[in-house]
Every structure is written in C-alpha cells, then in structure tokens.
N, C-alpha and C positions, 0 to 999 in steps of 0.2 A: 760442334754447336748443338747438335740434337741430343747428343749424351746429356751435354748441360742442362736443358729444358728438363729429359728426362728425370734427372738427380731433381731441380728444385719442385716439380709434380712430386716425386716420391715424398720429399721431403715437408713439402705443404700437408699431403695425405696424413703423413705419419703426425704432424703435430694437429689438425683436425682432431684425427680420431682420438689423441690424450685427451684434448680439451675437453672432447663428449666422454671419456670414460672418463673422466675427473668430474665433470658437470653430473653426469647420470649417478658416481657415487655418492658425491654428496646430497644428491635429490634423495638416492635410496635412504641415505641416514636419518634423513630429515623427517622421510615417511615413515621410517623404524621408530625413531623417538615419540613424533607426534600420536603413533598408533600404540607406543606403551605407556605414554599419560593417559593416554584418551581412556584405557586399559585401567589402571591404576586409579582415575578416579573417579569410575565405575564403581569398583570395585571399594573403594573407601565411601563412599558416598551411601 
C-alpha cells in the first residue's frame, strides 16, 4: 500500500514538472519573439 502512494507522488511530481517546463518554454518563446519585434521595429522605425 505504501509502494502504491509512493509510485502515484512520483508520478504527480513528474507530470507537475513537464507542465512547468512546457509552460516556462513557451513563456521563454513568447519573450524571445516579443523582444525581436520589439527589436526589429526599433530598428525600422
């Protein structure tokens, strides 16, 4: 019984932290894009 608890904590853990590393990449993209327009029409402007 305590194995089992054990495995589905692991298991919560592990899908948590995809979530945030999926969520944190795409935040990264978001700020990469936004910061090479921002860039680019600086730069045209």
């Amino acid at each position: 019984m305590r194995t089992r608890l054990v495995a589905v904590v692991m298991v919560a853990l592990l899908q948590a932290g995809m979530v945030y590393w999926v969520a944190g990449g795409i935040g990264g993209l978001a700020m990469a894009i936004a910061g090479g327009s921002a860039l680019l029409t600086t730069a045209l402007s």
